[in-house]
N, C-alpha and C positions, 0 to 999 in steps of 0.2 A: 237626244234633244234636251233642249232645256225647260224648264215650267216658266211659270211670268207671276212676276211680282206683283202682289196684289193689296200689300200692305200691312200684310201679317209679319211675324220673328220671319219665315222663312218662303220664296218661293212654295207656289205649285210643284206638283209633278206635272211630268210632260202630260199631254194630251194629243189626240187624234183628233184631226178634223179634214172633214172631207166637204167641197161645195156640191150643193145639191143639183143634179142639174135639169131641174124643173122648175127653178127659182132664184131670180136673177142676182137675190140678196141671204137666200137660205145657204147654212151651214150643215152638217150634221155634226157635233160636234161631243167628243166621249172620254171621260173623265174618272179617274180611280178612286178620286177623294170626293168629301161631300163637304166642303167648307161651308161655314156664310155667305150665300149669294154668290156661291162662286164663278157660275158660268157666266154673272151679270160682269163682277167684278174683274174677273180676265178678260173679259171683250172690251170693256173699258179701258184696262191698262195697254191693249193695242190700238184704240183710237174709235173704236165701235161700240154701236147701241144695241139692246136687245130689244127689240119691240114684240115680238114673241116670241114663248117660249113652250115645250111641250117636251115633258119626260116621257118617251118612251120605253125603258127600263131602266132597272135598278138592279142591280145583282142579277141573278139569274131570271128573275119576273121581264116579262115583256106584255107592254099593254095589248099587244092586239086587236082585236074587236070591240074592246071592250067600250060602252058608248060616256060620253061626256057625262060627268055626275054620278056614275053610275058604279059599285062596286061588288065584288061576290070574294068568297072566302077562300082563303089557300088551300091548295090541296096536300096533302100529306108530303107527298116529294117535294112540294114547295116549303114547306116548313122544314124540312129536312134540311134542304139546300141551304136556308136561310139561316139554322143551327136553331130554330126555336120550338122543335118536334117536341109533342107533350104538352107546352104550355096551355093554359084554359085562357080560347079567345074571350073578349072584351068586347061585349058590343056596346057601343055610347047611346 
């Protein structure tokens, strides 16, 4: 399949998207690149708004449980997976 123009040098890559079906206007929609607003910007360039939106994962991480606002530290495997095993966290 194709990606969708968004106004960059070049197309997206393709994506997946699946309607949710407990929600008469939800998406689930999953994406390999992390551009500028991207998921805002290709719902746009096919004629649609986002009125919400909610990352449920990133790479290997998946939110889960985890409650609004709320954060806790990777675990070793997750640092792994992520390729930043070793580094000394930062906390702000």
């Amino acid at each position: 399949e194709a990606g969708v123009e968004i106004g960059d040098e070049k197309p997206t890559l393709p994506a997946r998207v699946r309607k949710l079906p407990d929600r008469e206007d939800g998406i689930l929609l999953t994406i390999v690149e992390g551009r500028f607003h991207q998921v805002k910007r290709m719902l746009q360039a096919v004629g649609n708004e986002v009125v919400y939106l909610k990352r449920i994962s990133m790479g290997p991480l998946t939110l889960g449980d985890l409650p609004a606002g709320c954060f806790r530290p990777l675990t070793e495997e997750e640092k792994k997976a992520l390729g930043v095993e070793g580094r000394a966290e930062r906390i702000c």
